[in-house]
Backbone as numpy.savetxt, mean C-alpha at the origin, in Angstrom:
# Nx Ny Nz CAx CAy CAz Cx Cy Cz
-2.03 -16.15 5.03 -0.93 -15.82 4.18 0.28 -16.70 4.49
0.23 -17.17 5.78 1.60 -17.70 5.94 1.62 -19.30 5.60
0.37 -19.81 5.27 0.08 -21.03 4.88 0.14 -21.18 3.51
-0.30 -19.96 2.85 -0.31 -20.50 1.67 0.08 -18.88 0.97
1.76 -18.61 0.76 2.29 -17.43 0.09 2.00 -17.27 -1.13
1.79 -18.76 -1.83 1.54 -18.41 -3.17 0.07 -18.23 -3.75
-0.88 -18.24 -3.00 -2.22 -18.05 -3.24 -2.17 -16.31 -3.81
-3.50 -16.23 -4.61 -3.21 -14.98 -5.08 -4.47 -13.90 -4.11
-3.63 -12.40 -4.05 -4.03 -11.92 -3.03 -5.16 -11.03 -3.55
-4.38 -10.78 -4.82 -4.64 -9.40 -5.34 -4.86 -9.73 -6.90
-6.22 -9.17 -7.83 -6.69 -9.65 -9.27 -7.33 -8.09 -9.58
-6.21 -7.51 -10.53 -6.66 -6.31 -11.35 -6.30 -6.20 -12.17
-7.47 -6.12 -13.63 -7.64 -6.24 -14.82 -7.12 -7.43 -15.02
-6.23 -7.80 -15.51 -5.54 -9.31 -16.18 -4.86 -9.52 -15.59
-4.23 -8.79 -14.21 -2.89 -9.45 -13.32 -3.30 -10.05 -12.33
-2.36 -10.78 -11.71 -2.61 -10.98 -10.18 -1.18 -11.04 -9.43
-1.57 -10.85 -8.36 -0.63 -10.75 -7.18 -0.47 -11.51 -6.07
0.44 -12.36 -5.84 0.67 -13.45 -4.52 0.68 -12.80 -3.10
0.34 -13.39 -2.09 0.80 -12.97 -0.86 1.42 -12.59 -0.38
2.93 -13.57 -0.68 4.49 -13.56 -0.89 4.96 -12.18 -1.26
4.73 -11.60 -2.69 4.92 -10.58 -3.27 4.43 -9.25 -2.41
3.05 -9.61 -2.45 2.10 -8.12 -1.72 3.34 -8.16 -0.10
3.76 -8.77 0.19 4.10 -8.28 1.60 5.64 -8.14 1.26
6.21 -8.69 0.10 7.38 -8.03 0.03 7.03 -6.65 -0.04
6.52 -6.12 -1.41 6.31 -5.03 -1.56 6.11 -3.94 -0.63
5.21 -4.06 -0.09 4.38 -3.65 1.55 5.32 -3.11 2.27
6.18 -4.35 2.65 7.03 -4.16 3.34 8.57 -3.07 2.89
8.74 -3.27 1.41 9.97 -2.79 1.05 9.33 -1.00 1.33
8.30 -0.72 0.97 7.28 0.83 1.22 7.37 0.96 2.75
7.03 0.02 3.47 7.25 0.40 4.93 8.33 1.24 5.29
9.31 0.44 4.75 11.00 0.44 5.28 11.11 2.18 4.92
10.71 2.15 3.53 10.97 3.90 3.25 10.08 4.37 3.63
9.10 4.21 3.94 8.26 5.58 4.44 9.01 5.40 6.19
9.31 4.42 6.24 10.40 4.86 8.02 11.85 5.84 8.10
12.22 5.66 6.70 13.49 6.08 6.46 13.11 7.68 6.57
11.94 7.84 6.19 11.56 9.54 5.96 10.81 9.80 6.71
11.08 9.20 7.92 10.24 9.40 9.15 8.89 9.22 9.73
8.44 8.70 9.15 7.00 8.02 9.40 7.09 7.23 10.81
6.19 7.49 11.62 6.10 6.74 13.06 4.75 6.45 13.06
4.55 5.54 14.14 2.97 5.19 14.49 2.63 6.36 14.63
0.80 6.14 14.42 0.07 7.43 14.76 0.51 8.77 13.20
1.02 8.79 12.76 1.21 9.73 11.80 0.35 9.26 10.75
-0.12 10.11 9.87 -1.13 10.27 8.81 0.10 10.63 7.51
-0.54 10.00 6.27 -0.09 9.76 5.37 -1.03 9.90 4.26
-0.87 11.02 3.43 -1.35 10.84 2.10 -1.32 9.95 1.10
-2.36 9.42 0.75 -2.31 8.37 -0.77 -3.15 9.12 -1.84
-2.83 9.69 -2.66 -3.47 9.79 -3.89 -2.98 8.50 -5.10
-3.93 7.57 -4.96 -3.70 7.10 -6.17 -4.80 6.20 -6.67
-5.10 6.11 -8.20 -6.15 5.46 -8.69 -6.24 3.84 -8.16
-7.36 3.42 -8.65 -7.35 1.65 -8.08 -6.27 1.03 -8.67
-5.52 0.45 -8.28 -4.50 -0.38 -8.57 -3.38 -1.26 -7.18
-2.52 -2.13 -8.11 -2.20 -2.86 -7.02 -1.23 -1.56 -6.00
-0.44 -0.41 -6.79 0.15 0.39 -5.80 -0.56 1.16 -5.04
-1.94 0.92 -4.93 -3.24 1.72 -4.21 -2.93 0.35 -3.24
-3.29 -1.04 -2.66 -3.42 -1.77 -1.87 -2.17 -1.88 -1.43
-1.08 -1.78 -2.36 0.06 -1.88 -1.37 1.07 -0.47 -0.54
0.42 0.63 -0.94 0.29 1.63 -0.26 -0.37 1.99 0.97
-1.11 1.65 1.02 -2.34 1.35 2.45 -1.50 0.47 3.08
-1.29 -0.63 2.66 -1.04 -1.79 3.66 0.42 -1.18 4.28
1.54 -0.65 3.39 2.88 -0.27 4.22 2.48 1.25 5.03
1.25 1.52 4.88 1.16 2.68 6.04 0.79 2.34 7.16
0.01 0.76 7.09 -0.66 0.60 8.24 0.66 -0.56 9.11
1.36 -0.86 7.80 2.41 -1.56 9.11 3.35 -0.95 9.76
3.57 0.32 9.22 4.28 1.22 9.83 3.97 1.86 11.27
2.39 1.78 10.81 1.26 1.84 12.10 0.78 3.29 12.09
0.69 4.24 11.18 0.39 5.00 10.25 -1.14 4.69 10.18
-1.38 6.16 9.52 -2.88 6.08 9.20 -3.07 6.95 7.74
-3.75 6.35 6.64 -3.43 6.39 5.51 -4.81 7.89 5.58
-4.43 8.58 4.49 -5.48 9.62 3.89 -5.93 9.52 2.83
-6.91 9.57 2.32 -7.17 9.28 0.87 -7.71 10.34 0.07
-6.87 10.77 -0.81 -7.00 11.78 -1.53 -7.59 11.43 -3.19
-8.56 12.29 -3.35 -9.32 11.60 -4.54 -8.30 12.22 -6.09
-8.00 10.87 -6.71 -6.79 11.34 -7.73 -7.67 11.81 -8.68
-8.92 12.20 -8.79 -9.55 12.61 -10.03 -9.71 14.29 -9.89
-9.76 14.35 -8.42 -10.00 15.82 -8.25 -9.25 16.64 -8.76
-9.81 17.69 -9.66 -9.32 18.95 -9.95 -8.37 19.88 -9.16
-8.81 19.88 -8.00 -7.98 20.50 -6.79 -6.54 20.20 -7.00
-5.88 19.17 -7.16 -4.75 18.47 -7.03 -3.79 18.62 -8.42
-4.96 19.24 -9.24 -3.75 18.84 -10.66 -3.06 20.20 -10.88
């Protein structure tokens, strides 16, 4: 990534997504899930369908150092 930011990271349906971008993003999610207290070692819910805010959700839990949960967004349980 650090060689080449503009390579694309991320291709869903007709979009794509740079390196550059995915780790802004990532990162700007990090920052708030710290603001609301998130520390290493803490578990974190994700419900969300495939998409790029599904990969860049994971990724700012895990730089937070977090451990992501995955909650199935189709399930009935949840609605």
């Amino acid at each position: 990534m650090r060689n080449t930011p503009d390579a694309l990271a991320l291709v869903f349906e007709d979009q794509g997504l740079v390196y550059a971008e995915l780790n802004v993003r990532a990162n700007r999610l990090a920052h708030y899930l710290r603001s609301l207290g998130v520390k290493p070692d803490d578990r974190v819910a994700i419900r969300l369908e495939r998409s790029f805010e599904l990969v860049i959700s994971l990724l700012a839990v895990l730089k937070v150092g977090g451990a992501y949960v995955p909650l199935d967004p189709i399930s009935s349980l949840w609605r």
